[in-house]
C-alpha positions in Angstrom: 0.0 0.0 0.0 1.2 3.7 -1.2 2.0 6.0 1.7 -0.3 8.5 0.2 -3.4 5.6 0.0 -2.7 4.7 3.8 -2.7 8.8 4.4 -6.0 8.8 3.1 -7.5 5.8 4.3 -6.5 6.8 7.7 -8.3 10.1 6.7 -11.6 8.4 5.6 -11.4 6.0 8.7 -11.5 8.9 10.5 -14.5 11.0 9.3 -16.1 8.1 9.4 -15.0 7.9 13.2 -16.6 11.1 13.6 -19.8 10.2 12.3 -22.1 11.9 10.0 -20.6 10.8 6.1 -23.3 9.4 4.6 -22.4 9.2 0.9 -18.8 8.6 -1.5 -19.6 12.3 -2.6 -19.2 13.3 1.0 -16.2 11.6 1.0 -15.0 12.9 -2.0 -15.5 16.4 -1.4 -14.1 16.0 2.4 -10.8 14.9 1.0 -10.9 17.3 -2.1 -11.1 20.4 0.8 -8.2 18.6 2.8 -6.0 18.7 -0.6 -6.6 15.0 -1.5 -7.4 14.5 -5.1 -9.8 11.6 -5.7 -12.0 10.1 -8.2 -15.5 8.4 -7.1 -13.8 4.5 -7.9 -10.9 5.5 -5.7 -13.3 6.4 -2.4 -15.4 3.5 -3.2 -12.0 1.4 -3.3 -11.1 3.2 -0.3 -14.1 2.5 1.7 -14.1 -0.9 1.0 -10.4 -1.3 1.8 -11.1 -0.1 5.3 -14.4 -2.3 5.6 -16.7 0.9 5.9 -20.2 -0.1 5.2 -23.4 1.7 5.4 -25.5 0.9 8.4 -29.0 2.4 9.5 -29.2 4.2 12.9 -31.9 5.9 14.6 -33.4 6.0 10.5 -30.1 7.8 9.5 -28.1 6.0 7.0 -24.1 6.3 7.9 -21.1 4.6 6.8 -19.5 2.6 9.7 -16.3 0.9 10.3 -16.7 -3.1 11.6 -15.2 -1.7 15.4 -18.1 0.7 15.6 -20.8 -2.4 15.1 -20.3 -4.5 18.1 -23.5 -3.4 19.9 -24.7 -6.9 20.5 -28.7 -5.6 20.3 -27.8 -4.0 17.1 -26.0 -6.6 15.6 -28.6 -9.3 16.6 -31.7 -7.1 15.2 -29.3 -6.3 11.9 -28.6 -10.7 11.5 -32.5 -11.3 11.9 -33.4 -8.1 9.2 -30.1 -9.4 6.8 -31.7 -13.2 6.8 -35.0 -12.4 6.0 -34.2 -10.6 3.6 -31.4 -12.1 2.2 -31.1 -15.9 2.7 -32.8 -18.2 0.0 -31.8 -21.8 1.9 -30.3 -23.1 4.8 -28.9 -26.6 5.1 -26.6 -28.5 7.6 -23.8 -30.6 5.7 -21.2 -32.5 8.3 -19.9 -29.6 11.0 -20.7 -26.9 8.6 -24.5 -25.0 8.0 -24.2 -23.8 3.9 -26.4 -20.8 3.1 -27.8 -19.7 0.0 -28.4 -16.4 -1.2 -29.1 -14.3 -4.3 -25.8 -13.7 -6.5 -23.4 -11.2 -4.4 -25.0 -11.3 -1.5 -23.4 -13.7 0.3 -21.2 -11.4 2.0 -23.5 -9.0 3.4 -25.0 -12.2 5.4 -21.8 -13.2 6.2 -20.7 -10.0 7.6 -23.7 -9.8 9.9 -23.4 -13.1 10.9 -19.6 -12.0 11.8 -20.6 -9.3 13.3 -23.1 -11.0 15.4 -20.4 -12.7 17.6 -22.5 -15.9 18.2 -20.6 -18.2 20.4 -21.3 -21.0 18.7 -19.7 -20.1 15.3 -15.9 -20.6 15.2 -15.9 -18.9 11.6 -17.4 -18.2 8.2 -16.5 -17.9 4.7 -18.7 -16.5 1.6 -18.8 -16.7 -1.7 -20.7 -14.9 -4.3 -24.0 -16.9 -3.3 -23.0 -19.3 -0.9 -21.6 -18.8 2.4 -20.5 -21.8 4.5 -20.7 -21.1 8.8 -18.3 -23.4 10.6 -20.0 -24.3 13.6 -17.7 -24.8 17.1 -17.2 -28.3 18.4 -19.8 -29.9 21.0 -22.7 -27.5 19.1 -25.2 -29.3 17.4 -25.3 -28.0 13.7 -29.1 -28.7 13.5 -29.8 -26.1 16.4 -27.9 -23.7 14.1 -29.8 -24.6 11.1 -32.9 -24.4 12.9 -31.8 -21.1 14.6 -30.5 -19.7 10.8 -33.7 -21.1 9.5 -35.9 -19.4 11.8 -33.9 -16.1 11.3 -34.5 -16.0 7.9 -38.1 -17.2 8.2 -37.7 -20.8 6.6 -39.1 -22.2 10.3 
């Protein structure tokens, strides 16, 4: 990574931070007064670099960085709202519970389900519309099914 993309990431992490950027034009016109010249593929580069994504707050929609979305109310209510929505299937296969999902959108499920900290998941991984949720040892995987199936209204 370039010293002067690090600069600016740091920048971006920043006003994000500080709360209130809501758009990549904010962004872009934040950095353009602070001497940084962008285009609008850079600060959407950018933004995902840092793992900024837009999250919904008391009705305001804000980018956020993942450290700011450990409220565990929030990030239960956001996993319930993300799966029904999102999930097409859910299916238990060995130690693992595979989820289906319209193309590219298995990592916005994933990330929630990240986010979410359950104790029972020792990780995840996505694809474009399959992610697979690695379930710790000594859970049963078909209490997580039925928990992800329930989620995502599939009960």
């Amino acid at each position: 990574m370039t010293d002067a993309r690090a600069k600016r990431q740091k920048v971006i992490a920043d006003m994000i931070r500080g709360g209130g950027i809501g758009s990549q034009e904010e962004v872009s016109a934040r950095l353009a007064s602070l001497g940084f010249a962008v285009t609008q593929a850079t600060v959407s580069r950018d933004l995902d670099q840092i793992g900024a994504v837009k999250v919904k707050k008391g009705g305001i929609l804000r980018y956020a960085l993942p450290e700011q979305m450990v409220d565990s109310d929030w990030a239960a209510s956001r996993l319930e709202r993300i799966f029904n929505e999102w999930v097409q299937s859910v299916e238990a296969s060995g130690n693992l519970v595979v989820i289906k999902t319209p193309p590219g959108s298995a990592h916005l499920v994933c990330l929630a389900i990240d986010q979410a900290r359950l104790p029972e998941v020792a990780g995840t991984i996505a694809g474009d519309d399959t992610l697979f949720v690695a379930i710790r040892d000594g859970v049963t995987v078909g209490a997580m099914e039925s928990r992800f199936r329930a989620l995502s209204g599939q009960s």
